[in-house]
C-alpha positions as a printed NumPy array, in Angstrom:
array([[ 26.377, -55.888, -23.937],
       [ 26.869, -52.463, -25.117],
       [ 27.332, -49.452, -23.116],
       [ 24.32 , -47.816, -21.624],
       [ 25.374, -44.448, -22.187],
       [ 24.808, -41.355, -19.963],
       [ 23.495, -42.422, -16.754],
       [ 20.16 , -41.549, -15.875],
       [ 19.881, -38.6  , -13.324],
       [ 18.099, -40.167, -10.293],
       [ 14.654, -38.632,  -9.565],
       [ 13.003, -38.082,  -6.136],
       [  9.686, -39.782,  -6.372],
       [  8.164, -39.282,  -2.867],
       [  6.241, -36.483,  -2.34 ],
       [  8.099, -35.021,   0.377],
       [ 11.084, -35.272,  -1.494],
       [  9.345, -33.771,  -4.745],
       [  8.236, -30.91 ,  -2.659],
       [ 11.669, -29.847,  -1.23 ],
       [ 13.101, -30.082,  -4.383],
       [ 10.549, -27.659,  -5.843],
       [ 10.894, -25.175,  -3.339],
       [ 14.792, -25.452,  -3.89 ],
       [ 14.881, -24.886,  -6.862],
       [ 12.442, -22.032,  -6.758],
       [ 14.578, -20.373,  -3.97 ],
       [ 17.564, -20.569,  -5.932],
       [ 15.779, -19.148,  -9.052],
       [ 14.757, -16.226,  -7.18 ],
       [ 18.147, -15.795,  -5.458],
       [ 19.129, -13.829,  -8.396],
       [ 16.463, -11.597,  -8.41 ],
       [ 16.398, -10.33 ,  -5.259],
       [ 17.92 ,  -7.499,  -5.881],
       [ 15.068,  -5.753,  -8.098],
       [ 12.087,  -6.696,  -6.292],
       [ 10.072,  -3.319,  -5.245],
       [  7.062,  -5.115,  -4.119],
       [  6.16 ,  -8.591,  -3.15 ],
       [  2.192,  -9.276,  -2.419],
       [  1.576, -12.362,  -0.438],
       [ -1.481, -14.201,  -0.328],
       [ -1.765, -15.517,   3.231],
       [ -3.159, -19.134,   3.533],
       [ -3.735, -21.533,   6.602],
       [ -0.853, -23.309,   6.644],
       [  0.886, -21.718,   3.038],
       [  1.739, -18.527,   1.943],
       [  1.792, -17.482,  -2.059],
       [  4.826, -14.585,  -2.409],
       [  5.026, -12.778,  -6.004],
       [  7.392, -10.157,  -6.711],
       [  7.445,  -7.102,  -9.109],
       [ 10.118,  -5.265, -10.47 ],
       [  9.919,  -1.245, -10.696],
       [  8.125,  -1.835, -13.768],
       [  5.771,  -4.309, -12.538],
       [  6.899,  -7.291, -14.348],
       [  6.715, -10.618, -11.954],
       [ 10.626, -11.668, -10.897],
       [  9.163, -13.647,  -7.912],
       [  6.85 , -16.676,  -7.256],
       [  7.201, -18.934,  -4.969],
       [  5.231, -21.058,  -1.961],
       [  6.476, -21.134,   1.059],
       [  5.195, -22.771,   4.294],
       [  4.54 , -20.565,   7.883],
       [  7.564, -21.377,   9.64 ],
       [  9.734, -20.593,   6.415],
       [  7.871, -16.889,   5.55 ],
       [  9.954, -14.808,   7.892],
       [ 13.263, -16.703,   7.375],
       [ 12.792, -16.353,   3.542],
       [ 11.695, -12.628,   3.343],
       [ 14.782, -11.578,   5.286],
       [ 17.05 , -12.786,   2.972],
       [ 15.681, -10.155,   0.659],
       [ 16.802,  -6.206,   0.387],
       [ 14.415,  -4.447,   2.238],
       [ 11.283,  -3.692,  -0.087],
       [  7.17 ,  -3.134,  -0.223],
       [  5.439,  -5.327,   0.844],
       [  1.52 ,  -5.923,   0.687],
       [ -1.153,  -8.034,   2.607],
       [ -4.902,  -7.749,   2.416],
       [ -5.783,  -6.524,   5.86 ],
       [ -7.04 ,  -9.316,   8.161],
       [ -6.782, -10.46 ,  12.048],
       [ -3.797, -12.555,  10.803],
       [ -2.157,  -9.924,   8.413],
       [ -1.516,  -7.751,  11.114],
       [  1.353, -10.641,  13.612],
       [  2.898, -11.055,  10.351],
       [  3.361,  -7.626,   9.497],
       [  4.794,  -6.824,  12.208],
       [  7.401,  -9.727,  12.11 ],
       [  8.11 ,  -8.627,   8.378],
       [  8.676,  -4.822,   9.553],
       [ 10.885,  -6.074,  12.346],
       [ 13.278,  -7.404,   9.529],
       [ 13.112,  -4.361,   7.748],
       [ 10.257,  -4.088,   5.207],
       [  8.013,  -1.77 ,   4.297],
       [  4.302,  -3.386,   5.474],
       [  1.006,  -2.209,   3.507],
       [ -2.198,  -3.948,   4.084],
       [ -4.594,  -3.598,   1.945],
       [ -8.486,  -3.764,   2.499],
       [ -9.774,  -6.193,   0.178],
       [-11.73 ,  -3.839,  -2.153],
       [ -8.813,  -2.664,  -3.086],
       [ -7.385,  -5.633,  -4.409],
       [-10.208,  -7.126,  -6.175],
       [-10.281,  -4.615,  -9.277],
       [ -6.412,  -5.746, -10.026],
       [ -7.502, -10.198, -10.287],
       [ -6.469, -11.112, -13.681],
       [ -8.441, -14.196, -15.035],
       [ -9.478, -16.78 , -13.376],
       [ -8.674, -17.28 ,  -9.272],
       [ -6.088, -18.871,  -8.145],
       [ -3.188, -18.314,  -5.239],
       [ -0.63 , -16.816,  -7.193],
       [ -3.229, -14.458,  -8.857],
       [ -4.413, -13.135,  -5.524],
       [ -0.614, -12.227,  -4.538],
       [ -0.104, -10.449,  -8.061],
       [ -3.553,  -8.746,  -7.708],
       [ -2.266,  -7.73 ,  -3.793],
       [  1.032,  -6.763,  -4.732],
       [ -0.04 ,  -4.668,  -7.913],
       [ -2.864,  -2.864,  -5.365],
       [ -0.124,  -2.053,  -2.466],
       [  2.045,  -0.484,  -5.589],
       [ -0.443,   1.95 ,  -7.027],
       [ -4.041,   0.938,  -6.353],
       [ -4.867,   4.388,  -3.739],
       [ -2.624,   5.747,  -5.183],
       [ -3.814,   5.505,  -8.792],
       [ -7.052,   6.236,  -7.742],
       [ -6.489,   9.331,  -5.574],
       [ -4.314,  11.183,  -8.581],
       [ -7.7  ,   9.923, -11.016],
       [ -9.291,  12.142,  -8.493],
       [ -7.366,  15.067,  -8.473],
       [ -6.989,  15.32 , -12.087],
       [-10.581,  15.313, -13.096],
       [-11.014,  17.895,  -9.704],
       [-13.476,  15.924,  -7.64 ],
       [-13.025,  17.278,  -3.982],
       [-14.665,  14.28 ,  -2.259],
       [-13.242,  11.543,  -3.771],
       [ -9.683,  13.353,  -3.06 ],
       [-10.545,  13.12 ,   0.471],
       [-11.552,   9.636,   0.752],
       [ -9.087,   8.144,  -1.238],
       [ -5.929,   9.837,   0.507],
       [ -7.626,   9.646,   3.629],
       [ -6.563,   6.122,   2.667],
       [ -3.232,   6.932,   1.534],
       [ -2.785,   8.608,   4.656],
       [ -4.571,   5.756,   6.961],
       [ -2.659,   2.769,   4.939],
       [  0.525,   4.101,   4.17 ],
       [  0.939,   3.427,   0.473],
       [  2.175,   6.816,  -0.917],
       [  4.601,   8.971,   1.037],
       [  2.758,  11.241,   3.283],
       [  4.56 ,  14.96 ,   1.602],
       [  3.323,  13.621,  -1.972],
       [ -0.605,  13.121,  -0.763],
       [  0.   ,  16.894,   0.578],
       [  0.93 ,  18.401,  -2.392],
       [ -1.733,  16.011,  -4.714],
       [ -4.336,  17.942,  -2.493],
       [ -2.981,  21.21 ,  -2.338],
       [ -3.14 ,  20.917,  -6.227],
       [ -6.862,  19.607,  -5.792],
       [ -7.38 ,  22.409,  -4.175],
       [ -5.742,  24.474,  -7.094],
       [ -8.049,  23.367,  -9.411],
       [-11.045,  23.142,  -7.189],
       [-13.895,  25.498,  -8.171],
       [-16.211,  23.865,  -6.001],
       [-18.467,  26.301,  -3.94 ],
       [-18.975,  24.648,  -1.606],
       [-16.663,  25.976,   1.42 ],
       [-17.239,  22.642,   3.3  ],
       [-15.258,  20.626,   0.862],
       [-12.685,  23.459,   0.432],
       [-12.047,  23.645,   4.328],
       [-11.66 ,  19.759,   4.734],
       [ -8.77 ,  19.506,   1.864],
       [ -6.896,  22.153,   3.894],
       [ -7.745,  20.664,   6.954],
       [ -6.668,  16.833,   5.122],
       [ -3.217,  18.843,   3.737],
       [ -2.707,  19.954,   7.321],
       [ -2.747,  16.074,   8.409],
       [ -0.667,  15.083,   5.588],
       [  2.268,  17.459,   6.028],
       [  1.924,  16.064,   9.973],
       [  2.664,  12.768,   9.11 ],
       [  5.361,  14.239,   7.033],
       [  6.541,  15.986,  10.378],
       [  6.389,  19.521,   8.301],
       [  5.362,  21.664,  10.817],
       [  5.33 ,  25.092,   8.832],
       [  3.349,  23.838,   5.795],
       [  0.765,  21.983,   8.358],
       [ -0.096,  25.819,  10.086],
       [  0.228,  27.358,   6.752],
       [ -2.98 ,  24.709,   5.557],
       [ -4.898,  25.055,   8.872],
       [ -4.762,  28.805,   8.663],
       [ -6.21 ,  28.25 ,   5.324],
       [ -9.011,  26.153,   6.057],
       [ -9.826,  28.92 ,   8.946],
       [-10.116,  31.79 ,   6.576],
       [-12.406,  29.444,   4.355],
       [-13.955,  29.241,   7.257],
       [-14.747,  32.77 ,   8.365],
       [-15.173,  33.412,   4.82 ],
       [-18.369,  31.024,   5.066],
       [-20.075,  31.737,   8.404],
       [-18.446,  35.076,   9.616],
       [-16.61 ,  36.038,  13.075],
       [-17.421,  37.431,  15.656],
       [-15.457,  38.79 ,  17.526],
       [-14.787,  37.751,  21.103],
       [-15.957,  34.048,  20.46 ],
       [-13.244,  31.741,  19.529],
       [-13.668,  29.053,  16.88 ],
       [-12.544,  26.8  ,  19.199],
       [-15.123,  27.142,  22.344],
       [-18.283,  25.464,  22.626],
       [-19.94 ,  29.54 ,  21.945],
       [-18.3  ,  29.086,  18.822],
       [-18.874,  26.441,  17.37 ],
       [-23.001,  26.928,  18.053],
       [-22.04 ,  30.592,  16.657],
       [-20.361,  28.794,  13.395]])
């Protein structure tokens, strides 16, 4: 009898045993690109969760399914990055678990993430589509706004920046103050609430001088539209029937 040659490598052929060695092999896959994963969107699931991760550029380094018990222990083994969730009931435990660790927690309202679904649904599509959205999706759409100098889109959309955290509080600030720039609107109603919304963005940014510099603003838009009189502050209830 002749020699069999190489032996056969022996194969797992239970399920279990098919399913550890998948997630294995996916863990140690992903091990080595840990270190340039800006964003991970995860698509949260009864039981599973579906985690992709996208480089700076936005090409996918990470995909991978991992079970409830193994999220948190898996995500802290990564450098702290973004990290994106459409906002439900459930989103909001695990977020907090995943900040705990380190990581910077967006949810998402679902709206949001629908426009970035790529072909047909599946798991790991809705965790690209959430990841892409907590990257730029406001974001995108709030600087769309600004450039083509629409005042009330600028306010809802970084009113959402501002409410969601996905850009950093000082840059919505200065996207509005150069709304504002370009603004030619008329209407002194729109003008007052971007001061008034750069005001609450420099807040959050803890910028106390450029905050009263904005609401001082939107107070001489203000008395530019309706007058003063004097003696009746803007801030009594005289006032405001005054205004």
């Amino acid at each position: 009898m002749g020699w069999p040659g190489r032996a056969q490598r022996l194969i797992c052929r239970t399920e279990a045993g098919r399913r550890e060695a998948r997630l294995e092999h996916a863990m140690r896959t992903s091990q080595k690109t840990t270190g340039i994963i800006a964003t991970i969107g995860i698509d949260i699931g009864k039981n599973t969760f579906h985690l992709v991760g996208l480089d700076k550029r936005g090409a996918i380094v990470l995909q991978q399914k991992v079970s409830r018990g193994q999220l948190e222990r898996r995500l802290a083994n990564i450098p702290r990055c973004r990290i994106g969730m459409e906002a439900c009931s459930g989103a909001h435990h695990i977020g907090r678990q995943l900040a705990a660790v380190g990581h910077d927690v967006r949810l998402i309202p679902a709206q949001y993430v629908k426009p970035f679904l790529k072909g047909h649904k599946n798991d790991y599509r809705d965790a690209e589509a959430i990841a892409v959205a907590a990257r730029d999706a406001v974001n995108r759409l709030r600087k769309r706004a600004v450039k083509e100098g629409r005042g009330v889109p600028v306010i809802w959309f970084s009113d959402l920046d501002l409410d969601f955290g996905v850009s950093e509080s000082a840059e919505v600030a200065c996207s509005v103050e150069r709304a504002l720039s370009a603004n030619q609107s008329e209407n002194t109603h729109i003008v007052a609430d971007l001061w008034r919304l750069a005001a609450r963005a420099y807040h959050f940014a803890k910028k106390d001088e450029d905050k009263n510099r904005c609401l001082a603003a939107a107070v001489v838009v203000h008395h530019r539209a309706f007058g003063f009189r004097p003696g009746i502050g803007l801030g009594s209830p005289s006032g405001q029937v005054a205004a």
